[in-house]
Every structure is written in C-alpha cells, then in structure tokens.
MMTF fields as JSON, N, C-alpha, C and O atoms, coordinates in Angstrom:
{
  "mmtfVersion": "1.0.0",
  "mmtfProducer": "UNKNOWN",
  "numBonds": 459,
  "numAtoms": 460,
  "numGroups": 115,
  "numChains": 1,
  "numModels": 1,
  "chainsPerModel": [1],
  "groupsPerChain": [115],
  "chainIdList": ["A"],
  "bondAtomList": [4, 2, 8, 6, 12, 10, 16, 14, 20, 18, 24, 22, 28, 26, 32, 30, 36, 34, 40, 38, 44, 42, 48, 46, 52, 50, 56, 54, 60, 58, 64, 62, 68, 66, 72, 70, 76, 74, 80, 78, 84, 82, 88, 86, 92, 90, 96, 94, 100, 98, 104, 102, 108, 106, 112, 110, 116, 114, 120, 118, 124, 122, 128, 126, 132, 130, 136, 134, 140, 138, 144, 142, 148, 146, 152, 150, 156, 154, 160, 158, 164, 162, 168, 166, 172, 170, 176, 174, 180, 178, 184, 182, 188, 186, 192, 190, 196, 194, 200, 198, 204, 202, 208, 206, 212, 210, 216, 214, 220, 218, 224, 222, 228, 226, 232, 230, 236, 234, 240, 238, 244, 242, 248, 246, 252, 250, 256, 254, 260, 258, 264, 262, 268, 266, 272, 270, 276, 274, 280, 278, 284, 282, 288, 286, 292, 290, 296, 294, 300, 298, 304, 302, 308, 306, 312, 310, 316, 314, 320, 318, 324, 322, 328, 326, 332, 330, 336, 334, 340, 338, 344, 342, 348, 346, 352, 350, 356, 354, 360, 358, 364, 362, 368, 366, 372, 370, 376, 374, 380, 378, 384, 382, 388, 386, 392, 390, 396, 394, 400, 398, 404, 402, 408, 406, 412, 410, 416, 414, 420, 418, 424, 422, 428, 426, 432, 430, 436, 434, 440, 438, 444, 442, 448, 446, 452, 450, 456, 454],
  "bondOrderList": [1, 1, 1, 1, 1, 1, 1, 1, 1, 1, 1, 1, 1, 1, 1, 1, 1, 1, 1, 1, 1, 1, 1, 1, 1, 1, 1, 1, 1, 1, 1, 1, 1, 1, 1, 1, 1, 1, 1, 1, 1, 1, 1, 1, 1, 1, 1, 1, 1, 1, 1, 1, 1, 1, 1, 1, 1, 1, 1, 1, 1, 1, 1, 1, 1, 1, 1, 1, 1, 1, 1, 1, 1, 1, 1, 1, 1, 1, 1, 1, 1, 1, 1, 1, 1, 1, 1, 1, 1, 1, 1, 1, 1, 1, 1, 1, 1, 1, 1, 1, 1, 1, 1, 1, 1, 1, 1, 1, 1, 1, 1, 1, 1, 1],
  "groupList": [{"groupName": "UNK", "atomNameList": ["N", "CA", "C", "O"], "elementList": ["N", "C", "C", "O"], "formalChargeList": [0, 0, 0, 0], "bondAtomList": [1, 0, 2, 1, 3, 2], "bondOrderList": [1, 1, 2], "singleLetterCode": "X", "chemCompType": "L-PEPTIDE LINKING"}],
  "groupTypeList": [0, 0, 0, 0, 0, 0, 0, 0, 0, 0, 0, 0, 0, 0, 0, 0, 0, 0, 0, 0, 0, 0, 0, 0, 0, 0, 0, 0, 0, 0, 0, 0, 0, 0, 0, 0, 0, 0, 0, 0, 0, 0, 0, 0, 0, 0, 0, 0, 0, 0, 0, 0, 0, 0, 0, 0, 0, 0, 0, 0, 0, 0, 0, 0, 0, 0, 0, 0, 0, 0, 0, 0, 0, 0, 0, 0, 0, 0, 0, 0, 0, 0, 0, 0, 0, 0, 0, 0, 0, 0, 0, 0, 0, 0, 0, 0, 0, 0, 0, 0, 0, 0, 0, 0, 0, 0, 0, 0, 0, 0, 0, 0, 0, 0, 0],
  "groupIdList": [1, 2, 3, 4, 5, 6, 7, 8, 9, 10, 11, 12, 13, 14, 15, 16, 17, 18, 19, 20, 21, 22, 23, 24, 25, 26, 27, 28, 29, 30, 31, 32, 33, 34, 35, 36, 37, 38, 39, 40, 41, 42, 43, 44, 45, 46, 47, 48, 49, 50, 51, 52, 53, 54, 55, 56, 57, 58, 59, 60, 61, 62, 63, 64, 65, 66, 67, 68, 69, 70, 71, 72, 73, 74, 75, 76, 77, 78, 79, 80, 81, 82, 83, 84, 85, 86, 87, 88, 89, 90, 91, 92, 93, 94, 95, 96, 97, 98, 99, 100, 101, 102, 103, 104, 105, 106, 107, 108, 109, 110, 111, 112, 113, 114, 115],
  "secStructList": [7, 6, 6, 2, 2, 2, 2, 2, 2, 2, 2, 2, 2, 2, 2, 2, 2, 2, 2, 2, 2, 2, 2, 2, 2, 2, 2, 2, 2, 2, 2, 2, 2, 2, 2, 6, 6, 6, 6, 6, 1, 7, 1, 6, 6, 7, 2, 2, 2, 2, 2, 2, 2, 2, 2, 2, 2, 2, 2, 2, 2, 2, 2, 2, 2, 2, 2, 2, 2, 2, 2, 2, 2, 2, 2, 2, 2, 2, 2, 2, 2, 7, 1, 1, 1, 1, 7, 2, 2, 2, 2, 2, 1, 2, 2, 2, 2, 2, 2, 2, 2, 2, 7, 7, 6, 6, 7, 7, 7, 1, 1, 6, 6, 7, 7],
  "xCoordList": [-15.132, -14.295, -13.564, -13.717, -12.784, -11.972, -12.871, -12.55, -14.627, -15.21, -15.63, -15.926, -15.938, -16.235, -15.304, -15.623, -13.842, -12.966, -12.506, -11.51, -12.803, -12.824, -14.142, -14.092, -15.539, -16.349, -16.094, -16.657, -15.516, -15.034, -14.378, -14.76, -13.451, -12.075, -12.716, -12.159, -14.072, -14.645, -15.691, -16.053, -15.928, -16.822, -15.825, -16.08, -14.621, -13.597, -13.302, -13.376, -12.994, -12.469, -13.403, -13.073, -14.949, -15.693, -15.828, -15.993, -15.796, -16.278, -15.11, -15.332, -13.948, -12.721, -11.413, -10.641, -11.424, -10.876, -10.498, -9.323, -11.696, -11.361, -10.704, -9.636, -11.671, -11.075, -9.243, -8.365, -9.133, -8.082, -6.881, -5.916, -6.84, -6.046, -6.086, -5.047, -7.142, -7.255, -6.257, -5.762, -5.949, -5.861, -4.031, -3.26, -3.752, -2.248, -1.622, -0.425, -2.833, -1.812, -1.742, -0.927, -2.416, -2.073, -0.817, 0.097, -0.973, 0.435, 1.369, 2.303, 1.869, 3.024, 3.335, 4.478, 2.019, 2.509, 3.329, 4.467, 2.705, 3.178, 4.639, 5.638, 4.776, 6.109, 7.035, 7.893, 6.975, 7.865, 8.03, 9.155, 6.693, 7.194, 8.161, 8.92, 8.033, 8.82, 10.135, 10.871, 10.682, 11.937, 12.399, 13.61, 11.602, 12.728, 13.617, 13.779, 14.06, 14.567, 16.688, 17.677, 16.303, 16.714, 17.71, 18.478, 17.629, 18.247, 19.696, 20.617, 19.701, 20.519, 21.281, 22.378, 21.13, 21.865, 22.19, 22.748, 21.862, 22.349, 23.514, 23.601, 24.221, 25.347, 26.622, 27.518, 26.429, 27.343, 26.938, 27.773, 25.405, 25.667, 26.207, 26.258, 26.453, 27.518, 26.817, 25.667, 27.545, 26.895, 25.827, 25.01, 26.1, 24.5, 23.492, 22.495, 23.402, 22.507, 21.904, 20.977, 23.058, 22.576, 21.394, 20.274, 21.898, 21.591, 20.07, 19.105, 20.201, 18.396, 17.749, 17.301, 17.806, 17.544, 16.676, 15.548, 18.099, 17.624, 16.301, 15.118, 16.824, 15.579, 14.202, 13.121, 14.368, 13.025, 12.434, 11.258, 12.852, 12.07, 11.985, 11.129, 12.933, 12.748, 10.954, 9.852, 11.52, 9.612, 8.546, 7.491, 8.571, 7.658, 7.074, 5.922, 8.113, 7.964, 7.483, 6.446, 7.676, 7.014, 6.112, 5.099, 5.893, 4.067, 3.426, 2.3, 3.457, 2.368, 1.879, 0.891, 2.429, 1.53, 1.05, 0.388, 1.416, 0.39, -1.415, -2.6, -0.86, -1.329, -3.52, -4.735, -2.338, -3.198, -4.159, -5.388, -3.603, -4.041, -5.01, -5.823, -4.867, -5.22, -6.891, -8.0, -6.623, -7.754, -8.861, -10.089, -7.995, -8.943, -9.506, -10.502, -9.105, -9.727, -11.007, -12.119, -10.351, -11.541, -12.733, -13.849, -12.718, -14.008, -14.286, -15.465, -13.665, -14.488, -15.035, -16.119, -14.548, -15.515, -16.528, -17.675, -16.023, -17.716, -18.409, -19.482, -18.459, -19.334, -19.906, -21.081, -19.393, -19.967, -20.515, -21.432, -20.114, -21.274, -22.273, -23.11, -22.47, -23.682, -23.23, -22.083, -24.115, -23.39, -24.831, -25.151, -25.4, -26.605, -25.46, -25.552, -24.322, -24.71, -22.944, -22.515, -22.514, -21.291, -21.576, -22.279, -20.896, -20.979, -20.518, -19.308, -21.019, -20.381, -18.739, -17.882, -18.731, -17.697, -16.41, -15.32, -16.703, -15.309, -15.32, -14.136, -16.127, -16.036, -15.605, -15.46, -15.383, -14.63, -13.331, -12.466, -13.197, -11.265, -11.047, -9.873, -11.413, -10.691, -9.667, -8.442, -10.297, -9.326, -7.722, -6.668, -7.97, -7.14, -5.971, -4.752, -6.909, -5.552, -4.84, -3.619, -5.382, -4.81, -3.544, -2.519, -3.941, -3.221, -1.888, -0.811, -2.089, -0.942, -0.266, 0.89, -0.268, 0.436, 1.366, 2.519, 1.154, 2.418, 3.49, 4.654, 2.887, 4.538, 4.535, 3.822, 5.48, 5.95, 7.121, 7.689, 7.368, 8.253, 9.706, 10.748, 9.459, 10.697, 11.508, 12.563, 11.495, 12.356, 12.366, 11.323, 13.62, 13.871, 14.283, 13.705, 15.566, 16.233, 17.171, 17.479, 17.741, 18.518, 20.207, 21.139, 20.215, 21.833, 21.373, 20.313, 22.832, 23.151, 23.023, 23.207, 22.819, 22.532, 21.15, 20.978, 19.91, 18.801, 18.212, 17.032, 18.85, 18.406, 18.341, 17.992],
  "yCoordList": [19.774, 18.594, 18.357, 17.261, 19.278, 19.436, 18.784, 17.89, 19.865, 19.026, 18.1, 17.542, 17.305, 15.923, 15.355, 14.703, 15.472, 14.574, 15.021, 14.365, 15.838, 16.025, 15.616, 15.404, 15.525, 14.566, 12.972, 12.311, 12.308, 11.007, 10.957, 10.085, 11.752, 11.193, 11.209, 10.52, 12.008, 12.261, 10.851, 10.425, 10.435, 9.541, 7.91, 6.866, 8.523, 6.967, 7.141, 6.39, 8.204, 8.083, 7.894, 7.51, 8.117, 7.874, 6.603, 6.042, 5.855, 4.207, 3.336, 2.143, 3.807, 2.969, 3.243, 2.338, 4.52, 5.073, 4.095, 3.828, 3.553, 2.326, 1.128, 0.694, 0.471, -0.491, -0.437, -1.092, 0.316, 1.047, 0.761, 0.217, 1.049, 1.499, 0.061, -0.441, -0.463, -1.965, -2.798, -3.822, -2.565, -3.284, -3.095, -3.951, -1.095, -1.178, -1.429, -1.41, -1.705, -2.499, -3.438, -3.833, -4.317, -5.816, -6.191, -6.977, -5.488, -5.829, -5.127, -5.646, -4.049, -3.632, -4.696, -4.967, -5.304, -6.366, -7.41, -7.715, -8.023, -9.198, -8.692, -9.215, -7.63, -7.033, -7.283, -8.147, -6.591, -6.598, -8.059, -8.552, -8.938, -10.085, -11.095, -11.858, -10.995, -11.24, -11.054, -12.041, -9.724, -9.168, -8.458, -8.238, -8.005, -8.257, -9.38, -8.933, -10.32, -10.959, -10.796, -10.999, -10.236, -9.74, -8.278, -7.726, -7.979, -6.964, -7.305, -6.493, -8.384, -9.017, -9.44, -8.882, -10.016, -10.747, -9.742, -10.049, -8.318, -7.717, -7.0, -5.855, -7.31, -6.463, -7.254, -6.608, -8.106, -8.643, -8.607, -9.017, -8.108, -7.432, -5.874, -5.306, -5.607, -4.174, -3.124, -3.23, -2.315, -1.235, -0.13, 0.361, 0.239, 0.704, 0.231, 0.944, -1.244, -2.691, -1.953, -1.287, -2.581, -2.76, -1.65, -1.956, -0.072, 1.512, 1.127, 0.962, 1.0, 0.434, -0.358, 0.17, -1.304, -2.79, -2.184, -2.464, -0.944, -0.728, 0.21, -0.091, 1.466, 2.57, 1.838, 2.187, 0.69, 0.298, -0.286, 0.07, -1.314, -1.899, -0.633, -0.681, 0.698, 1.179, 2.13, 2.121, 2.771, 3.239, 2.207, 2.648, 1.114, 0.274, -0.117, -0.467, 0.008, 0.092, 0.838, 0.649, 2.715, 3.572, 3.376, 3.541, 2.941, 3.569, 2.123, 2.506, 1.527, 0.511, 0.506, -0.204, 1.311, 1.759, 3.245, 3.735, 4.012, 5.192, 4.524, 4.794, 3.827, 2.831, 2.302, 2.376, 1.797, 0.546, 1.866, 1.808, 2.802, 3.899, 4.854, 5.243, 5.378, 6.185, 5.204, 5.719, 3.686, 3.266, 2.935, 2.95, 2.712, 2.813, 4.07, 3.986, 5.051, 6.6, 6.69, 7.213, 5.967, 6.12, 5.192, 5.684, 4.087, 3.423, 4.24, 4.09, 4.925, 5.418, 6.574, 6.871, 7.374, 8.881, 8.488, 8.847, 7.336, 6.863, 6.516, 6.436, 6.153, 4.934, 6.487, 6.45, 7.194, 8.294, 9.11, 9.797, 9.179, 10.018, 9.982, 10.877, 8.292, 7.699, 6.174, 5.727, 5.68, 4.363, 3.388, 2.281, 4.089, 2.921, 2.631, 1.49, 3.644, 3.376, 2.171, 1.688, 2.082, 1.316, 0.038, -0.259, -0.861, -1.914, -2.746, -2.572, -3.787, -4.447, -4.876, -4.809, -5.335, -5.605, -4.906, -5.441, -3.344, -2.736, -2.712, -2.671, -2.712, -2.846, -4.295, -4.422, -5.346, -6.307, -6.303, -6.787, -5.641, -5.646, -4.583, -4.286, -3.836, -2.397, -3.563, -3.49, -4.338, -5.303, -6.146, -6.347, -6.331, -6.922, -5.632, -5.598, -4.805, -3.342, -3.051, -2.905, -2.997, -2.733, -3.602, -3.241, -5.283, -6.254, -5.6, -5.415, -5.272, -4.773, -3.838, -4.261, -3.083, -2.334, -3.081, -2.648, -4.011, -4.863, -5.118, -5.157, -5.395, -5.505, -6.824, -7.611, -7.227, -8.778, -8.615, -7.563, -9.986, -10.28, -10.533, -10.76, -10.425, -10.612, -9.344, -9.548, -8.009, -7.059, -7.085, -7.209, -6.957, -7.012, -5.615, -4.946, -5.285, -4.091, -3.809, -4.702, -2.628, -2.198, -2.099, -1.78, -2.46, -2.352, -3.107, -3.148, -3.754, -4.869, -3.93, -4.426, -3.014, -2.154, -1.642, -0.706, -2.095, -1.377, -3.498, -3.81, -4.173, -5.555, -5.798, -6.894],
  "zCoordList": [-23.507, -23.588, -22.267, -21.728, -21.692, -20.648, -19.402, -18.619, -19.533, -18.187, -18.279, -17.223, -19.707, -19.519, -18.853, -17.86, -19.263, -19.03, -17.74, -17.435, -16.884, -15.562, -14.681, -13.47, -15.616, -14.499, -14.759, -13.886, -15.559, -16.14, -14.842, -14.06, -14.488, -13.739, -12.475, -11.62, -12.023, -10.849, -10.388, -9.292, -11.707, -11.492, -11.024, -10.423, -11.73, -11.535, -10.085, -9.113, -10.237, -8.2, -7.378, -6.257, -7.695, -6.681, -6.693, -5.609, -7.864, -7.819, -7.367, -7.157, -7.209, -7.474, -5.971, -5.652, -5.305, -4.938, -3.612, -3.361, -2.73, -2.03, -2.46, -2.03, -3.63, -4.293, -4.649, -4.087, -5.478, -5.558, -4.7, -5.238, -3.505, -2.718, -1.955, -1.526, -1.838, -1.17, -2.355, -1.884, -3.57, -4.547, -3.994, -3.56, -4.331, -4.138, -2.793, -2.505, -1.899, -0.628, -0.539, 0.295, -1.206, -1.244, -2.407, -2.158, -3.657, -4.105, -3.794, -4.405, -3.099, -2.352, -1.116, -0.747, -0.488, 0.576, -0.304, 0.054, -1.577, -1.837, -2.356, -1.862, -3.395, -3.472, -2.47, -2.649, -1.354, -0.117, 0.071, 0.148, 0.166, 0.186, -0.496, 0.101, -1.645, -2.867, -2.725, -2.761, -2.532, -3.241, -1.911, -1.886, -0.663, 0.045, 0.937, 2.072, 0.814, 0.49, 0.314, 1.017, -1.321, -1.893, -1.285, -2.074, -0.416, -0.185, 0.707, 0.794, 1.213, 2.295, 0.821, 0.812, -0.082, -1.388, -2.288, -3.341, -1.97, -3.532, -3.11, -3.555, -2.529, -2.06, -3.496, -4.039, -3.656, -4.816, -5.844, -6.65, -6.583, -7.583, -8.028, -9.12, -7.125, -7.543, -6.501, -6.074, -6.253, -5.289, -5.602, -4.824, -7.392, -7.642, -7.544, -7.426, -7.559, -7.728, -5.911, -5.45, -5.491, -3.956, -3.692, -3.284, -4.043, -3.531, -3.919, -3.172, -5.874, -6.201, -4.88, -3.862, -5.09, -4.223, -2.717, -2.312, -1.935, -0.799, -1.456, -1.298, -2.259, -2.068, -2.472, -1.998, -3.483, -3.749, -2.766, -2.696, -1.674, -0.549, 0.403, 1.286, 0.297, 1.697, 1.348, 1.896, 0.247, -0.75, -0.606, -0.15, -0.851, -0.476, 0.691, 0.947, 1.4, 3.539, 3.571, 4.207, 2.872, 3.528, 2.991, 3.671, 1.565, 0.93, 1.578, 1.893, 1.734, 2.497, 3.594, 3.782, 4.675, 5.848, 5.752, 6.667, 4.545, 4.07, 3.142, 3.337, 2.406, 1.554, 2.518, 2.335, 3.54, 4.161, 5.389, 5.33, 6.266, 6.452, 6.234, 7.072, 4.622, 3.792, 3.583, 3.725, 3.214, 2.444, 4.086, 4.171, 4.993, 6.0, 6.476, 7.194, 6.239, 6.044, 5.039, 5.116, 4.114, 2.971, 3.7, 3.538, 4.384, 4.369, 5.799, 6.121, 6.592, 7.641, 7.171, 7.673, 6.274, 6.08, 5.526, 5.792, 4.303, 3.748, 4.337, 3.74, 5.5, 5.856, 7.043, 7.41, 7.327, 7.645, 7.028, 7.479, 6.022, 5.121, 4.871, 4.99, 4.227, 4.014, 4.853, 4.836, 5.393, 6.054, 5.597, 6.029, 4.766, 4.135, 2.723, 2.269, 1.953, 0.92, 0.715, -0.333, 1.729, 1.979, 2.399, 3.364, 1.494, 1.714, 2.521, 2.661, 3.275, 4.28, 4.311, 5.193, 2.945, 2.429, 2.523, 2.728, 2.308, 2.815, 4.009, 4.342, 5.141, 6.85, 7.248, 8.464, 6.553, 6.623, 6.437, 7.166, 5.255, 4.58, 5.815, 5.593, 6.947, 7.559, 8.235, 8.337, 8.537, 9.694, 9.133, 9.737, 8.351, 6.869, 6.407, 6.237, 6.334, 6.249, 7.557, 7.606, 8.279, 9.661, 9.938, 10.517, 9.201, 9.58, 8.691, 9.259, 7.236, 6.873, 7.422, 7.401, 7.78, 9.178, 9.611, 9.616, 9.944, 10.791, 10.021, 10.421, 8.26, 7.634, 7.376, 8.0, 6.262, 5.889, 6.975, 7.271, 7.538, 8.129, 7.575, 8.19, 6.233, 5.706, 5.837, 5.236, 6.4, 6.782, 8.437, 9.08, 9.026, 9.573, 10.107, 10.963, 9.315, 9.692, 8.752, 7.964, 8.672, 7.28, 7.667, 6.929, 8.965, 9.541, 10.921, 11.545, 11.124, 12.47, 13.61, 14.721, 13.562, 15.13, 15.129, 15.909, 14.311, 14.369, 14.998, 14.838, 15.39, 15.554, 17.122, 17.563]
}
C-alpha cells in the first residue's frame, strides 16, 4: 500500500513538478501584485494587521525569486537529461521566469532609507 502510494506521488512529481512551479510563480507574482499595495495602507488597521500585512508580502518577495529559479533549474536539468523528451514549450516560459526575477513594481522598499 505504502509503495503504491509512494510511486503515485513519484509519478505526480515527474509529470507536474515544472508545471507546478511555473503555476506557483505566476500566482505569487499576481499576489504581490494585488496586495502589495496594501502594505503602505495597513498601518491603520492596527499594528498586528500591519506585522501580518508586512511578513506576508515580505514571504512572498522571498519565495518568488526561489520559485522562478528553482523552476528554471528544473527545465535545464531536464532538458539535459533527455533534451528529445522536453518540450519546446518549457524552453520558452525559461525567459518569462527569469522576467519574474525582477519583481512587481509595486514594492519598492520596506523603510524611507532603503529608497
């Protein structure tokens, strides 16, 4: 039972593991896009409000250039491994992740002396 449900999980990560990761850097981009914002304005809903507010955009800053990184790792080992069995398609999005790297412009900086 145990190794079915350990080659199940082997077979999901092999099919999905790019996809995947292409998937959670695009909604952590649009996230950041969204709601930070929001961080310059939450100082008047109360100061626990604010503390949330910051740690969630500052986690999201960091996991999106691990995110966008990581999945461009994934299409270069594949495409080294086997580079018949990779599709063009992820050697298109590498450029697109990279672009996330740069970040929504909607953060700036987290204090008037990092400007």
């Amino acid at each position: 039972m145990l190794l079915s449900v350990l080659e199940n999980a082997k077979k999901l990560w092999a099919t999905w593991n790019i996809r995947g990761f292409i998937i959670v850097s695009l909604l952590v981009q649009v996230f950041l896009i969204l709601f930070a914002p929001f961080r310059k304005r939450s100082g008047r809903w109360g100061k626990y409000w604010k503390y949330c507010v910051y740690w969630l955009i500052w986690s999201a800053y960091l996991l999106v250039d691990w995110v966008a990184q990581f999945s461009v790792g994934l299409i270069v080992s594949k495409q080294f491994k086997s580079p018949t069995e990779i599709s063009d398609i992820y050697v298109f999005r590498a450029p697109f992740l990279r672009l996330h790297l740069g970040g929504p412009d909607t953060i700036t900086s987290f204090a008037l002396e990092d400007n």
